[in-house]
Each structure stands twice: as structure tokens, then as C-alpha cells.
Phi, psi and omega in degrees: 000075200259353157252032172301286210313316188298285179303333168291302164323315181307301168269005165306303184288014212214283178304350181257329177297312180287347169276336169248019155293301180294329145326319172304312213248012197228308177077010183273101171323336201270004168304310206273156183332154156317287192296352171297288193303343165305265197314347167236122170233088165328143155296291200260101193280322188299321186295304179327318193269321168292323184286310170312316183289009176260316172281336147332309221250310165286356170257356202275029192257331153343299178267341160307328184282326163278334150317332169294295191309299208293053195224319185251320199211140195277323183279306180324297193293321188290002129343261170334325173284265203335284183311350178277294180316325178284304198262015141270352167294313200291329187271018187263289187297008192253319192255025189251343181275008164236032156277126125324000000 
């Protein structure tokens, strides 16, 4: 199993792209956890719920991009993995900040 990381990475970033597809596209609040929706009540849930599936989808490029990399190098990617995740994240709160 000498690409397990590479596949697992893959179908992780493969399952976070369809759950916030289906976010996009359905806009429905009541996707997210209890405690999400507690703890966040949006004025606007489809906007909320369209932004959130964009920052789904831009952070699930974190473990894809490290499923490419672990294909030539297993430390590299989890590199790729931290650093990915940290600066689709930081660019997540950037485009979650003027939703209410």
C-alpha cells in the first residue's frame, strides 16, 4: 500500500468537495451539526450556507494538494497538508467576514 496516504488524502478532499456542493446547492441550514446551528444563527442562512460551501471547498483543496504531493514524498505532503490547511482556512475567515 505504498500510495494509502495518497488515497485516503484524496478521498477525504473528494467528500468534503460533495458535501459542500451539496451545500451550494441545496442552501439548506439544517445541513449543519446542532451545535453549529446553535451556536451560529445567520440573518441570511442561504448566504451563509453559499459562503460556507465555498470555504468547504477551498479548504478541502488542502488534502488534495497533499494527495498529489504524497505521490513523490510522504513528509512533504503532510508539509502541504499543515500549510495548506492553515492558509485556506486563514482565507476562509476572510471571505466568512461580512456574513452575519
Amino acid at each position: 500500500m505504498e500510495y494509502g496516504y495518497s488515497i485516503l488524502m484524496g478521498i477525504f478532499s473528494a467528500a468534503l468537495i460533495i458535501y459542500a456542493a451539496i451545500m451550494a446547492a441545496t442552501k439548506d441550514y439544517s445541513m449543519l451539526p446542532i451545535r453549529a446551528q446553535v451556536a451560529v444563527k445567520p440573518k441570511d442562512p442561504e448566504l451563509y450556507m453559499s459562503k460556507l460551501a465555498k470555504v468547504v471547498a477551498l479548504t478541502a483543496l488542502a488534502p488534495a494538494l497533499s494527495a498529489l504531493i504524497g505521490l513523490w514524498n510522504g513528509f512533504l505532503a503532510l508539509i502541504v497538508l499543515i500549510g495548506g490547511t492553515v492558509f485556506f482556512l486563514w482565507l476562509g475567515t476572510r471571505i466568512m467576514a461580512d456574513v452575519n
